[in-house]
Each structure stands twice: as structure tokens, then as C-alpha cells.
N, C-alpha and C positions, 0 to 999 in steps of 0.2 A: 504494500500500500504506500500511496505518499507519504512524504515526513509531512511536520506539522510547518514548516517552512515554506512546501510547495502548498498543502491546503491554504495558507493563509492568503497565497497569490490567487491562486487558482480556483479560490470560494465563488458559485452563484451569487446573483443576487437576486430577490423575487420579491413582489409583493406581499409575499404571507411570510412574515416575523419569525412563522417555524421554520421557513426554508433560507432563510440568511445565508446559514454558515452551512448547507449542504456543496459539499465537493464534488465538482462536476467539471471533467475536462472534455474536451468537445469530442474526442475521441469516443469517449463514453456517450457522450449525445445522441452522436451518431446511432451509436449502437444499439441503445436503448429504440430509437426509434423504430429502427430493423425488428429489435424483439415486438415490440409492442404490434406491427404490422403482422407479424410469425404467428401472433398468440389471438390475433382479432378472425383468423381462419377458420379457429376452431370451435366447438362448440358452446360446453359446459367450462367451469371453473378450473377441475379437477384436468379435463383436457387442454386447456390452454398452459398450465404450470406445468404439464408432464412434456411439451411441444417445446419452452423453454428452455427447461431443463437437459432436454435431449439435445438443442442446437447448443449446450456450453459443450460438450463433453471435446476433451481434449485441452478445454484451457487449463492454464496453470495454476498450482496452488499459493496461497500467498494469503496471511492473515491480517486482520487488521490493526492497525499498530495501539500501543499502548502511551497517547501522547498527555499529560496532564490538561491539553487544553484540547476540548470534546468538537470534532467535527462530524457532520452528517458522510460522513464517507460511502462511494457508491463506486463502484470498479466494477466494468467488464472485462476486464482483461486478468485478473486473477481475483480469486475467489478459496476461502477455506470452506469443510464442510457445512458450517454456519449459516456465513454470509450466500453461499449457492443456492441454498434450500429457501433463503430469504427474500433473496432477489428475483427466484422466479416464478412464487408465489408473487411479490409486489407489481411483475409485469402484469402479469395475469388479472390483478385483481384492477388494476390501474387502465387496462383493456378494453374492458370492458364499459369505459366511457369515450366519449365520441371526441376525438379531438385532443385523446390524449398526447400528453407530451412527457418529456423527460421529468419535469416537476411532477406530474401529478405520481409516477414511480414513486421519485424521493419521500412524498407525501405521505406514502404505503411503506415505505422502509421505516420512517418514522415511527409511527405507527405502532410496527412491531416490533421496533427495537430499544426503546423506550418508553421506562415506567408513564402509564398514561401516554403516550403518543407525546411526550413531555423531552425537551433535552436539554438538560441543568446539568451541566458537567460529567465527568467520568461514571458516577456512582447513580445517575440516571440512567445510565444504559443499563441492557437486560445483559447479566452477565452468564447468569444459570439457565441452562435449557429450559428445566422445569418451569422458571416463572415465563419465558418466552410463550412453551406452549399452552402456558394458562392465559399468555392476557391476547395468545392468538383465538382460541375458544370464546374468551371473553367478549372479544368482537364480531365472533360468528362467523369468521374464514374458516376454521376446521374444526373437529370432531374428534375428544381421544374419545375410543372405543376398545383400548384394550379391556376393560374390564366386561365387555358386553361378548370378548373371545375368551372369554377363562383367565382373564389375569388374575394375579396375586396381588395380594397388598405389600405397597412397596414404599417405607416410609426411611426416611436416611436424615440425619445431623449433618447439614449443610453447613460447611464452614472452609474448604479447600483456600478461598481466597484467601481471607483472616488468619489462615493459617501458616499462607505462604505469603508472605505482603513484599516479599525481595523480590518473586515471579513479575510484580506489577507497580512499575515503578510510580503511578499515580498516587496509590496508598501510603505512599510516605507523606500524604496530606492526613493529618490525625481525624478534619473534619470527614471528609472521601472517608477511610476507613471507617469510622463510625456511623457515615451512613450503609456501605455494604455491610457490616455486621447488623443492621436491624433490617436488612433484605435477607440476609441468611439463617437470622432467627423465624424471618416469615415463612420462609419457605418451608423449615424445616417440620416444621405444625404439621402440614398437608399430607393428606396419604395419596399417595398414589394406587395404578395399577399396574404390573410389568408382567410380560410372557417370559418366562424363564429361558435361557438357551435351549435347553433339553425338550424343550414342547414348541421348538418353531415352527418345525414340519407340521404338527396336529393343527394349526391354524393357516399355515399355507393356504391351503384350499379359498380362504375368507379372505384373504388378503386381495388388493386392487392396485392395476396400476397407477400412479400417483401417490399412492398412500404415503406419507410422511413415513417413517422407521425412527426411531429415537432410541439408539443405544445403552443401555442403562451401566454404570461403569462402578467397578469393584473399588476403585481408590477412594481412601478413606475423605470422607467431606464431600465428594464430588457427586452428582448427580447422576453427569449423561458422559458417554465420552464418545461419542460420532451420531452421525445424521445425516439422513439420505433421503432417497423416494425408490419407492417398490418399483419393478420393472420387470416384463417376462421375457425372459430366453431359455430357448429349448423346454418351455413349457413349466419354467421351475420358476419362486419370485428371487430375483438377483437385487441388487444395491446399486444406485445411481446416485455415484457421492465424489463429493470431491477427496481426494487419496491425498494423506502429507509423504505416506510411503510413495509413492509413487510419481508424487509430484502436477497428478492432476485430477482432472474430472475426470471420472472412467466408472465402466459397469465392473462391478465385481466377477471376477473369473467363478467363485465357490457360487453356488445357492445359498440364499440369505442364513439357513440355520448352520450352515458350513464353515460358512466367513466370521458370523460371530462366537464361534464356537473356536476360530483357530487365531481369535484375535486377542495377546494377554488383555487380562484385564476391563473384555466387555462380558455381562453377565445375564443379558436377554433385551430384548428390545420393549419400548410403547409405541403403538400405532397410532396416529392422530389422520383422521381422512377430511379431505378438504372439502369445501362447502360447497354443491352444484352450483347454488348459484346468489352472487352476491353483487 
């Protein structure tokens, strides 16, 4: 991603207050325009994100940085498993009005990447999967259903950040810190619901292309540790994520209960399906 150097040159400007400080090089304009055209073909919600989705595969991996001074940051040109998942969801949903442009994307990235569609610094952003796919539900772009396939309850002591504050050089602000520690006291209350590894296959069958995948991760404090979307090949559902191994977007070679099964450290996935129509 750009430094906070190049965001500061290279910020939008817009009429709405929340889109100020979104970064947007023209490069990306572009591109987004292409998507938005790619995803206005298709029908439903669920099939415009998976259209998306399908046309990154190949770019590069690349996370977004950790600067103490919070920009809307938006890249077509690399993408982590996160930000992939996020952005072709925001095409998609951004699509679906007449006349879209590259802002009304950002608008949708917003959205869902800050507490409340809100962004007040570092500690305003969604840092935890979980509250992600809580305040993506919240809005009504998708649906977790793992527990409606046999999940488990699945509740964890969120604290990985607060844990590691050297990983993330913004938390060397005491106030930041003290606001993600009462984001990881909230989360942690919550129960979820997760498909174990060992019972992927038994719900195979139910799964949909598009379907969000949310990795559920063994490391102590952490939540989720990858995310994708369902995708069939050879008739099996594979993983369409962006890879840090690998260094890009790509389909998983294994079948989804294969891959998380041969990956240390992930320990079953939550399905969250996205909303026909919004």
C-alpha cells in the first residue's frame, strides 16, 4: 500500500466530509470503473461480488499499512485476504446504483471498515474479523448462517492486539490503545458459531458460490486468520483468496476442508452469504 507520504499527496477530494481523506490514484479510478461496468452484467448481489472477485485473481498480495495517521485507503493493484473480500463486495454493492463512480465504492468501503461507517483515527477501523462480519450483517449485505449448518459455539478472549502493541506501531498512542482494548472487551462477550475442520465436507453440499469462508484461527486472542469466497472446481467448494504464501489472488489447489485442515493454525471456518439483493 502507499506510505502515509504518498496518501497525503494523492488524497481525493469530495463533497461528503467522509470521503476527504479517501486515497484514490487514478490508476485505481480507472479500474474501479472497469469493475463497476464487470459487476453491473450480472445479476443478483451474490453474483456481481463473485464476477469481481474472479476478475482480481492473479493480483498481488500487499497489506494495508499501519500508519498512525488513518486514511481511506483503496488499491486495485494489491490487495490482502481482507481488503479482497472487501472490495468486491463494495463494487458490487456500489453497482448496483446508476451512475456509479469510484466514490460511491469508497463510500461502501467505509462502511464496512469502520466502526459505524465512522473514521476517527486508527482505532476506528475494524481490526477483528468478527466485528467486521457483525457490522457487515448489521447492514444487511450478508448473512452468517453457520449456525443454521450445524455450527458450534464458538466464543474466544479477544485480545491479540493489546497483546502485541510492538506488531502495531499506532498503539504506542496510550489513547488508540485504550480505545482497541474496549473493542476487544466487546467482542469478546459475543458467541459465535464455527464449522469445525473435521465437519467441512458434511456441509459442503450447502455451501454456495460466493459464500464468504471466515477462517476461524487457533492463536491465542485472535479470532479469524484468513478469508475468502466459496468457488466450485471439479465439482468440490475451493477458496478464492488472496494467498500471503503465494503472493496473490489465486483458487486454492486442496478443497476447502483440505486446505484448512493442512493450514497450521486454522481450526474451521464461519460462512456468512451475501444478501441477493441490496
Amino acid at each position: 500500500m502507499a506510505s502515509p507520504a504518498l496518501a497525503q499527496r494523492d488524497r481525493t477530494e469530495s463533497s461528503d466530509p467522509t470521503l476527504t481523506f479517501a486515497l484514490l490514484e487514478p490508476a485505481d479510478a480507472a479500474a474501479l470503473m472497469e469493475k463497476l461496468a464487470l459487476a453491473q452484467q450480472y445479476g443478483d448481489l451474490t453474483a456481481r461480488t463473485l464476477a469481481v472477485a474472479q476478475s482480481l485473481q492473479g493480483l498481488p498480495y500487499g497489506s494495508l499499512s499501519a500508519s498512525p495517521n488513518e486514511y481511506l485507503v483503496l488499491s486495485t493493484r494489491q490487495l490482502d485476504c481482507w481488503t479482497f473480500v472487501e472490495l468486491s463486495l463494495a463494487i458490487a454493492l456500489a453497482s448496483q446504483h446508476e451512475n456509479a463512480l469510484p466514490t460511491t465504492v469508497s463510500d461502501y468501503v467505509r462502511q464496512l471498515r469502520y466502526w459505524g461507517g465512522t473514521m476517527d483515527g486508527y482505532a476506528s477501523r475494524i481490526h477483528y474479523l468478527s466485528g467486521w462480519l457483525r457490522q457487515a450483517q448489521d447492514l444487511g449485505y450478508v448473512r452468517d448462517i453457520t449456525r443454521e449448518l450445524g455450527g458450534q459455539p464458538y466464543q474466544k478472549e479477544i485480545r491479540y492486539m493489546s497483546d502485541h502493541p510492538e506488531q502495531y506501531p499506532p498503539l504506542k498512542d496510550l489513547e488508540t490503545l485504550r480505545r482497541i482494548r474496549q473493542v476487544e472487551t466487546r467482542l469478546s462477550r459475543r458467541v459465535h458459531y464455527y464449522i469445525p475442520q473435521y465437519n467441512i465436507e458434511r456441509v459442503e453440499a450447502q455451501l454456495q458460490p460466493g459464500d464468504i469462508i471466515a477462517i476461524t484461527s487457533a492463536r491465542k486472542g485472535l479470532d479469524f486468520a484468513h478469508l475468502g469466497f466459496a468457488v466450485i472446481r471439479n465439482g468440490r467448494i475451493h477458496l478464492l483468496h488472496a494467498s500471503s504464501l503465494q503472493g496473490r489472488v489465486v483458487v486454492s489447489a486442496q478443497p476447502l476442508g483440505n486446505y484448512v485442515r493442512s493450514q497450521k493454525g486454522q481450526t474451521g471456518i464461519v460462512v456468512a452469504r451475501i444478501a441477493q439483493k441490496r
